[in-house]
PDB file of N, CA, C, O and CB in Angstrom:
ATOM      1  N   UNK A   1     -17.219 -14.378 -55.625  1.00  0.00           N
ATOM      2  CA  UNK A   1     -16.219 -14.622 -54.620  1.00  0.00           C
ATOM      3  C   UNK A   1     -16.741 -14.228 -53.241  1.00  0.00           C
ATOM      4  O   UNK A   1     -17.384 -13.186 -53.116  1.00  0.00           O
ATOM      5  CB  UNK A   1     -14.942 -13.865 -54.950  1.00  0.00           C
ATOM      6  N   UNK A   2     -16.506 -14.961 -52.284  1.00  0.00           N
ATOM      7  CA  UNK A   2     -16.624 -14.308 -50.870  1.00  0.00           C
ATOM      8  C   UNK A   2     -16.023 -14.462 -50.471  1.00  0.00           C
ATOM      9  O   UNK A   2     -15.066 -15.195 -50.715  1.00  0.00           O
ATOM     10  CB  UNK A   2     -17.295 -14.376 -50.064  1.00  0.00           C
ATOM     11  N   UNK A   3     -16.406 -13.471 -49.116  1.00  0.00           N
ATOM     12  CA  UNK A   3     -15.321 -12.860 -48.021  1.00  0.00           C
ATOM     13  C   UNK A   3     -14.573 -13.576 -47.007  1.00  0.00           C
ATOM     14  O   UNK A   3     -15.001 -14.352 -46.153  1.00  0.00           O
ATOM     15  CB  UNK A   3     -15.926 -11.963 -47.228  1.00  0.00           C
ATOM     16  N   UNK A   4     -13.112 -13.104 -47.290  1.00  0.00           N
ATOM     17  CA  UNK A   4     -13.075 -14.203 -45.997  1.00  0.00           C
ATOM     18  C   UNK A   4     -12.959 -14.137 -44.646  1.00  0.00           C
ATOM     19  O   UNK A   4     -12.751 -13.043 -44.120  1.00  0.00           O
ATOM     20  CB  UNK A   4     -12.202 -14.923 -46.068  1.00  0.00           C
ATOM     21  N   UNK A   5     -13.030 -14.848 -44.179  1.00  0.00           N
ATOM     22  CA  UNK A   5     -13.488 -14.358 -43.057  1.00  0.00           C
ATOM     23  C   UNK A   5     -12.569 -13.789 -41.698  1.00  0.00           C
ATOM     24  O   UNK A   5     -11.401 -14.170 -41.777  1.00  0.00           O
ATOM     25  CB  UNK A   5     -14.260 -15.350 -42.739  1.00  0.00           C
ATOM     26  N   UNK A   6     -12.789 -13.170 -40.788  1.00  0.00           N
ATOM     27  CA  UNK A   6     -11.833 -12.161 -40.400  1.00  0.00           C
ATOM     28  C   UNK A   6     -11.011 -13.724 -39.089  1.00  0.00           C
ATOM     29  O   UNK A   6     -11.395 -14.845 -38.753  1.00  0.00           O
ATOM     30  CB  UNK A   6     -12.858 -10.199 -39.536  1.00  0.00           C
ATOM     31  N   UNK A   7      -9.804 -12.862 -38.781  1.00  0.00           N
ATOM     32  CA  UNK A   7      -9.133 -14.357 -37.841  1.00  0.00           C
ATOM     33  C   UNK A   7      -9.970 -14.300 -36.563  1.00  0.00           C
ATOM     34  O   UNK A   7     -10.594 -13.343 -36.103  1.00  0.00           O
ATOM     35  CB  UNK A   7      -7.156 -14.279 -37.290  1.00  0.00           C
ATOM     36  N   UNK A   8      -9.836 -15.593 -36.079  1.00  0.00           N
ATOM     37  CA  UNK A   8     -10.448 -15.415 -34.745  1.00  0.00           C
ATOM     38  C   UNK A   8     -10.153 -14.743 -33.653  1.00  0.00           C
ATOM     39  O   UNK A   8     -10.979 -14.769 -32.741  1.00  0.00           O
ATOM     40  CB  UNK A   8     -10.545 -16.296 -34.307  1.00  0.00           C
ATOM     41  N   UNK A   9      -9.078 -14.086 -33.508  1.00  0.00           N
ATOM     42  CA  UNK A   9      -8.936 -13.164 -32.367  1.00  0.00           C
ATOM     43  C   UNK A   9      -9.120 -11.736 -32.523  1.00  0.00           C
ATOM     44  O   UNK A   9      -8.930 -10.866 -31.674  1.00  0.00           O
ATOM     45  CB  UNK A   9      -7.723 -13.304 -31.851  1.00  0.00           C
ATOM     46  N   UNK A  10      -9.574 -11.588 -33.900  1.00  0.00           N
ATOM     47  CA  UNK A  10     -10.459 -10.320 -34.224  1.00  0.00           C
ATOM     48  C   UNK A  10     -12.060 -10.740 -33.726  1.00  0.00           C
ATOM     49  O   UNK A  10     -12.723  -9.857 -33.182  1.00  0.00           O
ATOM     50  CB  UNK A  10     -10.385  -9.932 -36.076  1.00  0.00           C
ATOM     51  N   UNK A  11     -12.481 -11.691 -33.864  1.00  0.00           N
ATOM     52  CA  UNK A  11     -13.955 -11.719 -33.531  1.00  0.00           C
ATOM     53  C   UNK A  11     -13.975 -11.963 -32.139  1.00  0.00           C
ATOM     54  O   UNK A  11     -15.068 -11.750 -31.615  1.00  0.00           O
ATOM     55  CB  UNK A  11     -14.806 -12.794 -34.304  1.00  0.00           C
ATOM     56  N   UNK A  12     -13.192 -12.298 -31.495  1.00  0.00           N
ATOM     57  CA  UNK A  12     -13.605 -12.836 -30.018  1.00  0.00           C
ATOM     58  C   UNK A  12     -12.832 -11.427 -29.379  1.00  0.00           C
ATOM     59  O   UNK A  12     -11.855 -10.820 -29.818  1.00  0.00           O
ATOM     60  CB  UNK A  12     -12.843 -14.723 -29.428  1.00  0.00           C
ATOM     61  N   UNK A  13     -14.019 -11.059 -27.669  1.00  0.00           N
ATOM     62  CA  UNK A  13     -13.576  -9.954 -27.366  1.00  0.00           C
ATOM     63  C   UNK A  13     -12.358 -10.414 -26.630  1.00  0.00           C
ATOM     64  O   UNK A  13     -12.012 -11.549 -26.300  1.00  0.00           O
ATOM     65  CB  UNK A  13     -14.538  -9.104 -26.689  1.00  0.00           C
ATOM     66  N   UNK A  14     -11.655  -8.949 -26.413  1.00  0.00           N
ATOM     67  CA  UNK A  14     -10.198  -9.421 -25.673  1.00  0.00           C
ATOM     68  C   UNK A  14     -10.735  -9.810 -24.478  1.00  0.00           C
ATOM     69  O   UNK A  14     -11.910  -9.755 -24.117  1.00  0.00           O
ATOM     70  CB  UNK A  14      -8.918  -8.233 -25.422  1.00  0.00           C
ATOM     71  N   UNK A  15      -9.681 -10.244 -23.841  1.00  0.00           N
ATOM     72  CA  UNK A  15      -9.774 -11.210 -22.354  1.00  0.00           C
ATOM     73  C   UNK A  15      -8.889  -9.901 -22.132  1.00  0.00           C
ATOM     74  O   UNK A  15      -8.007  -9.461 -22.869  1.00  0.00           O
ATOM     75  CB  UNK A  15      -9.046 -13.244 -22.057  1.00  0.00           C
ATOM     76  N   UNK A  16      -9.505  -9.239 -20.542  1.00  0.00           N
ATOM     77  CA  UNK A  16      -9.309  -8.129 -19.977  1.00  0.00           C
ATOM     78  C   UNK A  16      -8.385  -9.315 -18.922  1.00  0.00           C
ATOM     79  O   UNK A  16      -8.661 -10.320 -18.266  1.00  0.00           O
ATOM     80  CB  UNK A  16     -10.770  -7.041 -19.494  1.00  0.00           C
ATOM     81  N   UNK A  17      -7.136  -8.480 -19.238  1.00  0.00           N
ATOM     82  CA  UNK A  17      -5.255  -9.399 -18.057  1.00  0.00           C
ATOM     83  C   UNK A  17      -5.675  -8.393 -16.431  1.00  0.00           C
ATOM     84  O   UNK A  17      -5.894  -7.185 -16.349  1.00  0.00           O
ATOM     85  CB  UNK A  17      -2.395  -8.394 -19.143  1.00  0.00           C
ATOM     86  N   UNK A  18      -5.667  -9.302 -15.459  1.00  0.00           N
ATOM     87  CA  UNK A  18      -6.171  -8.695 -14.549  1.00  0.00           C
ATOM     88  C   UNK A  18      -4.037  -8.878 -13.609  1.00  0.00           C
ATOM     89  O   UNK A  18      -3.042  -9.349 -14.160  1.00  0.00           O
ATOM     90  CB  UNK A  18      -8.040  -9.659 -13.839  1.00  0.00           C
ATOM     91  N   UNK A  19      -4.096  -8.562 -12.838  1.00  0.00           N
ATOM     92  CA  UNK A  19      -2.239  -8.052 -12.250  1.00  0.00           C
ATOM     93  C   UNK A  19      -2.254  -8.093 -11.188  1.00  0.00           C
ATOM     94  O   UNK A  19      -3.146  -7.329 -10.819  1.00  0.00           O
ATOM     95  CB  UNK A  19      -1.505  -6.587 -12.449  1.00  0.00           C
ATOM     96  N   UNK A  20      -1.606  -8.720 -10.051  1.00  0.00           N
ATOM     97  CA  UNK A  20      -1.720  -8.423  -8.515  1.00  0.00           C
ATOM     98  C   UNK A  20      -1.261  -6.938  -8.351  1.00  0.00           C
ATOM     99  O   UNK A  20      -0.289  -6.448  -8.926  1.00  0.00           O
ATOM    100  CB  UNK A  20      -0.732  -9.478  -7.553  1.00  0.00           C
ATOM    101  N   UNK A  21      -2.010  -6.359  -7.577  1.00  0.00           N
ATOM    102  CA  UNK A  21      -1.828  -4.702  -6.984  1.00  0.00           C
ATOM    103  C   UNK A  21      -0.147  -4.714  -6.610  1.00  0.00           C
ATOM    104  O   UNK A  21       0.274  -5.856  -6.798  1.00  0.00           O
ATOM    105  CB  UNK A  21      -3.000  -4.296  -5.223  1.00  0.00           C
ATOM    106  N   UNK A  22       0.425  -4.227  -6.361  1.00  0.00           N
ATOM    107  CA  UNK A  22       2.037  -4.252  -6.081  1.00  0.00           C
ATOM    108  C   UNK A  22       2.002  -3.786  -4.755  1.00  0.00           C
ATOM    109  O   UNK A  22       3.054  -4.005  -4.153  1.00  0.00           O
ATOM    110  CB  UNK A  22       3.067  -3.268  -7.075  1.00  0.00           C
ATOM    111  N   UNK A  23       0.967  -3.108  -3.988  1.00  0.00           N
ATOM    112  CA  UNK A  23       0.996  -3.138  -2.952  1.00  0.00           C
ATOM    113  C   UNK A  23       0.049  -3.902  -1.651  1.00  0.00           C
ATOM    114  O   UNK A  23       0.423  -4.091  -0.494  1.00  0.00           O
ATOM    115  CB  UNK A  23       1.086  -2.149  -3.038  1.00  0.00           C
ATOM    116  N   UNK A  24      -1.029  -4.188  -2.153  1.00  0.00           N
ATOM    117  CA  UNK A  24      -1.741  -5.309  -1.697  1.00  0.00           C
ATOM    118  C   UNK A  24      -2.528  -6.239  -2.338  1.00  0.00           C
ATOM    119  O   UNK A  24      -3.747  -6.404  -2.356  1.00  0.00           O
ATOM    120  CB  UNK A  24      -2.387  -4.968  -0.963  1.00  0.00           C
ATOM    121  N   UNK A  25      -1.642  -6.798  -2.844  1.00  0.00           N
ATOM    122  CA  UNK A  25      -1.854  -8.003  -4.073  1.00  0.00           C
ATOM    123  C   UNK A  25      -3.335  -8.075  -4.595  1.00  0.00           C
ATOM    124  O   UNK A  25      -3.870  -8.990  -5.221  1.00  0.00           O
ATOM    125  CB  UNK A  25      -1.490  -9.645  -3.457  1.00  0.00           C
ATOM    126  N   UNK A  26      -3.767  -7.086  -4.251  1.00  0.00           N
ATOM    127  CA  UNK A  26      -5.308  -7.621  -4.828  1.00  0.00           C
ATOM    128  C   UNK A  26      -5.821  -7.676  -6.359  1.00  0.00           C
ATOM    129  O   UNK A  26      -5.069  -6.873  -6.911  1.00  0.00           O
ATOM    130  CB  UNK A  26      -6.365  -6.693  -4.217  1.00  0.00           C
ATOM    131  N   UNK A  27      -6.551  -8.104  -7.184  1.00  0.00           N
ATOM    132  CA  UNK A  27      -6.261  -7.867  -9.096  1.00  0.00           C
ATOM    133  C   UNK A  27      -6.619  -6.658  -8.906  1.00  0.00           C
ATOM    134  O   UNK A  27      -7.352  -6.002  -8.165  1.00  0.00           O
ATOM    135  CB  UNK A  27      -7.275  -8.753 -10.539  1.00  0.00           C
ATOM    136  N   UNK A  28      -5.733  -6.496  -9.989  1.00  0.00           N
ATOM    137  CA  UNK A  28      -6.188  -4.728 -11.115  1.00  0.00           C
ATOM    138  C   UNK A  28      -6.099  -5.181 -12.129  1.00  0.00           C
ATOM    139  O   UNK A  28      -5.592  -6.280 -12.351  1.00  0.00           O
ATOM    140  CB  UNK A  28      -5.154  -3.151 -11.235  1.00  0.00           C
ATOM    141  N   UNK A  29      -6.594  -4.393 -12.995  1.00  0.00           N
ATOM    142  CA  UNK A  29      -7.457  -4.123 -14.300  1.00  0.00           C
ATOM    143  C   UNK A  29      -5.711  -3.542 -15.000  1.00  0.00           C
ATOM    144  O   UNK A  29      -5.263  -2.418 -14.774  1.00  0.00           O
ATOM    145  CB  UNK A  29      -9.222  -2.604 -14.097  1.00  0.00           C
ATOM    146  N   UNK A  30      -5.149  -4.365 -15.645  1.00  0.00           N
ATOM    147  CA  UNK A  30      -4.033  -3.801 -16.392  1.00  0.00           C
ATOM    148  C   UNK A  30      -4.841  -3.601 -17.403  1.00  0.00           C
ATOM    149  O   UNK A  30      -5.618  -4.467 -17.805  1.00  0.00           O
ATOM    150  CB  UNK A  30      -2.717  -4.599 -16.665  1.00  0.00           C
ATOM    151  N   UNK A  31      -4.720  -2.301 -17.968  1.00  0.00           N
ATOM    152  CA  UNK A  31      -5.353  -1.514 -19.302  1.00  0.00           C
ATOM    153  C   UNK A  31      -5.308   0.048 -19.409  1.00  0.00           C
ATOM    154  O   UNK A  31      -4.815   0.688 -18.481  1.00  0.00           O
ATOM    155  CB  UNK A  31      -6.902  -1.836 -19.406  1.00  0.00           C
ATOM    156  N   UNK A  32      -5.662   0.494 -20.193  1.00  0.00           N
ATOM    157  CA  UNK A  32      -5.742   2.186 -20.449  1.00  0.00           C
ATOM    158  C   UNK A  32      -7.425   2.328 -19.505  1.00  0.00           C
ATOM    159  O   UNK A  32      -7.826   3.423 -19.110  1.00  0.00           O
ATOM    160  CB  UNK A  32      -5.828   2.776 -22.757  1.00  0.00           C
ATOM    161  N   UNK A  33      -7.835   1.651 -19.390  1.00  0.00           N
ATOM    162  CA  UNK A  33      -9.162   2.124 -18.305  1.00  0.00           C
ATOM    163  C   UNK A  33      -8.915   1.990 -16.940  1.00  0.00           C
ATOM    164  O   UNK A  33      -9.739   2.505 -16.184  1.00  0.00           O
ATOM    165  CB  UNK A  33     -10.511   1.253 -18.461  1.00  0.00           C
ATOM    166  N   UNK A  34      -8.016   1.446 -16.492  1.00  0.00           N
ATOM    167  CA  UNK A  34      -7.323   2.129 -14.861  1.00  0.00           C
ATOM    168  C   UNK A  34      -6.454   2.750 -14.776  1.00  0.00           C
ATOM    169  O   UNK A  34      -5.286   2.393 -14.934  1.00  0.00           O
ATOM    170  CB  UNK A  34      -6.845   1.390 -13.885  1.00  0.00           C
ATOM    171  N   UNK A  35      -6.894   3.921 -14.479  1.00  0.00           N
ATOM    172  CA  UNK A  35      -5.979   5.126 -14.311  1.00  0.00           C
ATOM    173  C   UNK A  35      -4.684   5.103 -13.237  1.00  0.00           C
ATOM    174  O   UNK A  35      -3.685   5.816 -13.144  1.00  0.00           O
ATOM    175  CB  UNK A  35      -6.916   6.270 -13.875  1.00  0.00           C
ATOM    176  N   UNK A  36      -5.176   3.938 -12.463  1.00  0.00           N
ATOM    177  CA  UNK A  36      -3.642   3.897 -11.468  1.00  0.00           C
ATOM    178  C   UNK A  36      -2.976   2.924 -11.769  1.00  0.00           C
ATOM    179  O   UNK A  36      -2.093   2.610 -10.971  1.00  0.00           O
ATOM    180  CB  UNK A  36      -3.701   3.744  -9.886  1.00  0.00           C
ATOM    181  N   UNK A  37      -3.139   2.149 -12.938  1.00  0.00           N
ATOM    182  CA  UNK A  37      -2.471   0.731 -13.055  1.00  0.00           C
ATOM    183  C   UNK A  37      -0.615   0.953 -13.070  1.00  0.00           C
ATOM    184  O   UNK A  37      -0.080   1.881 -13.677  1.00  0.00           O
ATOM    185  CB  UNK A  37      -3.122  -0.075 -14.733  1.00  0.00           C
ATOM    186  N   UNK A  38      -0.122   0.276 -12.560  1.00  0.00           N
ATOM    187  CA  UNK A  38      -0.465  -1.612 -12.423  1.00  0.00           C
ATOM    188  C   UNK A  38      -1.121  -1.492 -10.966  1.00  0.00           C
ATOM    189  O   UNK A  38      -1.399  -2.615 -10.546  1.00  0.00           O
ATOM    190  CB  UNK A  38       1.306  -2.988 -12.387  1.00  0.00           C
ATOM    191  N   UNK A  39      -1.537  -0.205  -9.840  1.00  0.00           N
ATOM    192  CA  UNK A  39      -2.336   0.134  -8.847  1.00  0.00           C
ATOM    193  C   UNK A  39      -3.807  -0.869  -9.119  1.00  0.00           C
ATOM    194  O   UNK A  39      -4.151  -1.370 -10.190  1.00  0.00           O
ATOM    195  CB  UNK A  39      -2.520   1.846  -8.893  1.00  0.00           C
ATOM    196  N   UNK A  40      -4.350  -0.939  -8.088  1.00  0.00           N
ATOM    197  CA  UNK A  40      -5.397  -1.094  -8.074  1.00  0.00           C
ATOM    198  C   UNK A  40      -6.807  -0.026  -7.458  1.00  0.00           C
ATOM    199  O   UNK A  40      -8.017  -0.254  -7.450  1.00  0.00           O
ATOM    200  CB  UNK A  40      -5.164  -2.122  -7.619  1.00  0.00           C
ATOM    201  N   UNK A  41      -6.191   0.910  -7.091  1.00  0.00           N
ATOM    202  CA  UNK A  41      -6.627   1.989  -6.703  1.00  0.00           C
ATOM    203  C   UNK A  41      -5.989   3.064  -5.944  1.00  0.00           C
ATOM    204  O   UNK A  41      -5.124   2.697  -5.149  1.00  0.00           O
ATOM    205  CB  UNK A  41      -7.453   1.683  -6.220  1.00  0.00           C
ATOM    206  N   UNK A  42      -6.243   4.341  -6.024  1.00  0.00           N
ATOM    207  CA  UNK A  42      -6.074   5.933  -5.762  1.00  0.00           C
ATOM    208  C   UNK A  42      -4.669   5.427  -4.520  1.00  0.00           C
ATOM    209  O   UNK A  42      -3.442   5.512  -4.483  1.00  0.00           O
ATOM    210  CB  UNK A  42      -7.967   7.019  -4.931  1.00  0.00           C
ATOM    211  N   UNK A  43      -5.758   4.902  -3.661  1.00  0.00           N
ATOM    212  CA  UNK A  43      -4.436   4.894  -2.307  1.00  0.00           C
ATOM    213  C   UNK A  43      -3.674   3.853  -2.467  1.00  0.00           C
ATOM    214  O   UNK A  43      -2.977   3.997  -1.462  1.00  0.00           O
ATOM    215  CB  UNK A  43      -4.920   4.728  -0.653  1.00  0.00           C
ATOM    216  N   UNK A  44      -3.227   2.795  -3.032  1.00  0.00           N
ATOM    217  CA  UNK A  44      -2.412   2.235  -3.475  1.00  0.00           C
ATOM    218  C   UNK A  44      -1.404   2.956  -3.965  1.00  0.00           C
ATOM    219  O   UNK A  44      -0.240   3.124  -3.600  1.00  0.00           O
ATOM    220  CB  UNK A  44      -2.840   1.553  -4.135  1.00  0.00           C
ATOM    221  N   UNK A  45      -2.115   3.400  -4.951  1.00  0.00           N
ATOM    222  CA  UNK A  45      -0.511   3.865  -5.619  1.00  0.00           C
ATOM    223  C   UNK A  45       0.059   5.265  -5.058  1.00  0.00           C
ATOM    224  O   UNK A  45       1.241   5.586  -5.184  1.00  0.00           O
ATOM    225  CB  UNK A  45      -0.604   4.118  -7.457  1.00  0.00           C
ATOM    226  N   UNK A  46      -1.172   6.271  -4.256  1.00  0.00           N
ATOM    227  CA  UNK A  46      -0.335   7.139  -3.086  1.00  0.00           C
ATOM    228  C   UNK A  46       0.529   6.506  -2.138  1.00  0.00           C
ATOM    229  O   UNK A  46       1.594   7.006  -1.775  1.00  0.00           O
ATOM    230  CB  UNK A  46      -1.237   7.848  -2.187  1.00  0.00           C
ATOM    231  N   UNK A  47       0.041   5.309  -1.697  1.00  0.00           N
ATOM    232  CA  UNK A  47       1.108   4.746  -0.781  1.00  0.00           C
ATOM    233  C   UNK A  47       2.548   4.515  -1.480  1.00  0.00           C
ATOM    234  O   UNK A  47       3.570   4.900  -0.913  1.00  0.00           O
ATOM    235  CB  UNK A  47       0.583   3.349  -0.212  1.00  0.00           C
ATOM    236  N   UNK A  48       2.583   3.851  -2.770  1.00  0.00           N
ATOM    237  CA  UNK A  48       3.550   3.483  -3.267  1.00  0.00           C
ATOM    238  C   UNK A  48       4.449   4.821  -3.570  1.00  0.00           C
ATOM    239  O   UNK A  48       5.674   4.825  -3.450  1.00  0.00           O
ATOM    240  CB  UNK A  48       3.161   2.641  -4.331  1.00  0.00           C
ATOM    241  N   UNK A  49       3.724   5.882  -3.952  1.00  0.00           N
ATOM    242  CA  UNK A  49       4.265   6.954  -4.043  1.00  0.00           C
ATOM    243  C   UNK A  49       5.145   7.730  -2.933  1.00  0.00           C
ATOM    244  O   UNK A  49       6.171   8.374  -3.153  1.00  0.00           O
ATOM    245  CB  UNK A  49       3.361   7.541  -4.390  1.00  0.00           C
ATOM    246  N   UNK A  50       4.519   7.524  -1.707  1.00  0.00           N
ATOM    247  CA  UNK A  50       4.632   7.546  -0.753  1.00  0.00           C
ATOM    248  C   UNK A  50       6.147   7.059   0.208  1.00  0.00           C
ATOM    249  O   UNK A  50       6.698   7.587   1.174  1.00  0.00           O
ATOM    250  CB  UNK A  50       3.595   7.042  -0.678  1.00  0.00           C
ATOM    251  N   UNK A  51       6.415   5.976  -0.494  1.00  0.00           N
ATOM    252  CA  UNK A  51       7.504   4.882  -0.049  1.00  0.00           C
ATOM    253  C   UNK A  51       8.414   5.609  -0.800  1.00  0.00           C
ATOM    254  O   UNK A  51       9.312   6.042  -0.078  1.00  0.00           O
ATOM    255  CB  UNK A  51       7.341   3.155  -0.431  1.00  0.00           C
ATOM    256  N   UNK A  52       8.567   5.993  -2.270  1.00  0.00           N
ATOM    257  CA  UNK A  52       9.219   6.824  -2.749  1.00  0.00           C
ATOM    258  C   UNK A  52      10.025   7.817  -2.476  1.00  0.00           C
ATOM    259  O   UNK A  52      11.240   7.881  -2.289  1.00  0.00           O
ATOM    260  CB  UNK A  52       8.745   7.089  -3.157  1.00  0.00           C
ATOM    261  N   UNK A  53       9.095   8.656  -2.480  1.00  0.00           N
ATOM    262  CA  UNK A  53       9.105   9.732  -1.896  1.00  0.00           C
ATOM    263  C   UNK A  53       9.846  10.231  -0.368  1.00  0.00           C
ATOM    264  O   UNK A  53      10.166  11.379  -0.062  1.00  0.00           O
ATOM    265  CB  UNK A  53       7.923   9.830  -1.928  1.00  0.00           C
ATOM    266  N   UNK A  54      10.009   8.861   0.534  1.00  0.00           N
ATOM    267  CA  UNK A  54      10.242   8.858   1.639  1.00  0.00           C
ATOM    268  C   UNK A  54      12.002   7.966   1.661  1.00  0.00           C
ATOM    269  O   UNK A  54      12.682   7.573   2.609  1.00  0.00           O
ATOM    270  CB  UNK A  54       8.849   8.207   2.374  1.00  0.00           C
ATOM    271  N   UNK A  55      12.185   7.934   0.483  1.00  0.00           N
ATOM    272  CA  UNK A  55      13.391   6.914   0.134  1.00  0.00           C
ATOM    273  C   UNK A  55      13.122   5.266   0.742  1.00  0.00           C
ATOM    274  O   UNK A  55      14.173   4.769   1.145  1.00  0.00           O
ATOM    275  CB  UNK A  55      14.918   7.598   0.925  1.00  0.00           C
ATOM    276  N   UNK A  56      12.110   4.510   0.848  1.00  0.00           N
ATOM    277  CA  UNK A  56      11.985   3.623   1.045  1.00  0.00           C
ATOM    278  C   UNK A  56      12.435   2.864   0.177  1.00  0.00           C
ATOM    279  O   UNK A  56      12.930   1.987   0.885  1.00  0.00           O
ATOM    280  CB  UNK A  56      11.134   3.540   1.338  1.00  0.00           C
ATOM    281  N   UNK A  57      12.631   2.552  -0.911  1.00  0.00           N
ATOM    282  CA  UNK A  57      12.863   1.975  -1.939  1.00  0.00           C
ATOM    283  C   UNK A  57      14.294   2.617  -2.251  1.00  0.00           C
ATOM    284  O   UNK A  57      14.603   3.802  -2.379  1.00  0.00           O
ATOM    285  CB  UNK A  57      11.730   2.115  -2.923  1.00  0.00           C
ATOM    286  N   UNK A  58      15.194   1.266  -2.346  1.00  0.00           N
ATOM    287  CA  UNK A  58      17.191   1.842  -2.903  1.00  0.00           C
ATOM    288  C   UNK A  58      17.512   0.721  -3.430  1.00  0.00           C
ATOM    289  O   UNK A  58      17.017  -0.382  -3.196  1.00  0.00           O
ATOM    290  CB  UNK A  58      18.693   2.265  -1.522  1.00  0.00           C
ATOM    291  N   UNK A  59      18.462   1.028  -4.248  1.00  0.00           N
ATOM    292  CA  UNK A  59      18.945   0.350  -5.342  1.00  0.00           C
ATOM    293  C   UNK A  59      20.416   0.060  -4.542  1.00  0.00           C
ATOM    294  O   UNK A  59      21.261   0.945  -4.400  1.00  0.00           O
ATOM    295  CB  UNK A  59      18.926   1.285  -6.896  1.00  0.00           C
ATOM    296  N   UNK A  60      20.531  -0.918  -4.191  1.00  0.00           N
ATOM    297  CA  UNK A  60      21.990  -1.497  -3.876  1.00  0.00           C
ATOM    298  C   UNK A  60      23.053  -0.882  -5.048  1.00  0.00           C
ATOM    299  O   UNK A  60      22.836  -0.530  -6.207  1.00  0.00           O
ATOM    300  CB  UNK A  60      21.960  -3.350  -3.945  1.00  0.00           C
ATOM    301  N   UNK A  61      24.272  -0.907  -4.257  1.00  0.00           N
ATOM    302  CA  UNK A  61      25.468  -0.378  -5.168  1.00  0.00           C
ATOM    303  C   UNK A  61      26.859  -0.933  -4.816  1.00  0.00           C
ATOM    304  O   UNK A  61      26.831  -1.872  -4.020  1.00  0.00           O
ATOM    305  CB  UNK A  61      25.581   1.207  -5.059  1.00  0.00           C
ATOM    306  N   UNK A  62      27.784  -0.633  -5.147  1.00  0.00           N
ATOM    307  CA  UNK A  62      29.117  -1.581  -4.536  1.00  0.00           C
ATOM    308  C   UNK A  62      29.562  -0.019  -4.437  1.00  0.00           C
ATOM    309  O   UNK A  62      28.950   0.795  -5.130  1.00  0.00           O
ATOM    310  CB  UNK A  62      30.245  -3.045  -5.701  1.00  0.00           C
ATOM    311  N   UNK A  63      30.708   0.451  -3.513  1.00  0.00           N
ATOM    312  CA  UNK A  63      31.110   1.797  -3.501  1.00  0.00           C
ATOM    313  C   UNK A  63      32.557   1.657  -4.577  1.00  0.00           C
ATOM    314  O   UNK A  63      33.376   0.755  -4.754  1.00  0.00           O
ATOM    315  CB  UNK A  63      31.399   2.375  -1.744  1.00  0.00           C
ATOM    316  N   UNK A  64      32.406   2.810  -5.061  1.00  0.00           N
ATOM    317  CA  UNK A  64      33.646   2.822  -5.835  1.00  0.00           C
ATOM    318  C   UNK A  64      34.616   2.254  -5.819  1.00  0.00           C
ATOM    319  O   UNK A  64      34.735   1.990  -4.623  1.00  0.00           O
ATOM    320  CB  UNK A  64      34.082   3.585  -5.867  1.00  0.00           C
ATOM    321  N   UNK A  65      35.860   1.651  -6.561  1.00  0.00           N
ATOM    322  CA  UNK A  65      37.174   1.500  -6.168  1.00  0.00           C
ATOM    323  C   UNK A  65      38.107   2.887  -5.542  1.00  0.00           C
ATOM    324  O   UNK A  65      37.902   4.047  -5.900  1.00  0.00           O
ATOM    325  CB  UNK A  65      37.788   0.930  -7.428  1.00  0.00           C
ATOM    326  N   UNK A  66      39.104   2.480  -4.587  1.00  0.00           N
ATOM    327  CA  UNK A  66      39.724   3.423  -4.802  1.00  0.00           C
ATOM    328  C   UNK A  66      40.910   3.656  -5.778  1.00  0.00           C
ATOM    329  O   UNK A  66      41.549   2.656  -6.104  1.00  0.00           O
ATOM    330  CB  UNK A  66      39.942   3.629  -3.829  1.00  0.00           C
ATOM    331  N   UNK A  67      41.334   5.048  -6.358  1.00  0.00           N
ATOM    332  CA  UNK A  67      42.007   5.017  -7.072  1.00  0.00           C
ATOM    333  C   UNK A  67      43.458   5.238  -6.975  1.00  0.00           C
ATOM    334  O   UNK A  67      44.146   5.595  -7.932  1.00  0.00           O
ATOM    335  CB  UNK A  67      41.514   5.523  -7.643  1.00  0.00           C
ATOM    336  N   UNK A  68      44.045   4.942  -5.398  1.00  0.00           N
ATOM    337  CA  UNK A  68      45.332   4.818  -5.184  1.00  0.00           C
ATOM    338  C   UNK A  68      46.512   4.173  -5.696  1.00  0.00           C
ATOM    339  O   UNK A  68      47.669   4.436  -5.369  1.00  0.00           O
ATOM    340  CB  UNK A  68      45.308   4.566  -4.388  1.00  0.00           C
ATOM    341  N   UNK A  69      46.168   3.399  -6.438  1.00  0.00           N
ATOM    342  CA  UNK A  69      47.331   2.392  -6.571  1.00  0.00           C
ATOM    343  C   UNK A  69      48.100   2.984  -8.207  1.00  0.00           C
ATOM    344  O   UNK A  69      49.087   2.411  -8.667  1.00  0.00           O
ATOM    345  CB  UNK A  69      46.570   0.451  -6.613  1.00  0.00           C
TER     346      UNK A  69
END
């Protein structure tokens, strides 16, 4: 008897998914080998951190009802 043979997307290497930077669209390396992903690098994602941090970024809301009635 022989082996059979393994599927093809076990033999072929993965195709490394590359991501626009979120802050200056440039590709990054989406994977466990970029440490700033979905960043594309160190100051990217300090900046993004940055915007954070500074409340740049808000989540719209409707204000409560009131509960007079």
């Amino acid at each position: 008897m022989s082996d059979p043979s393994p599927p093809p997307a076990a033999s072929s290497p993965a195709k490394k998914r590359m991501v626009p930077c979120p802050n200056c669209r440039a590709p990054a390396l989406f994977s466990p080998a970029n440490p700033y992903r979905p960043f594309c690098s160190a100051r990217c994602q300090g900046h993004d951190f940055g915007a954070w941090a500074n409340e740049a970024y808000r989540v719209g809301a409707n204000p409560p009802p009131d509960d007079k009635e």
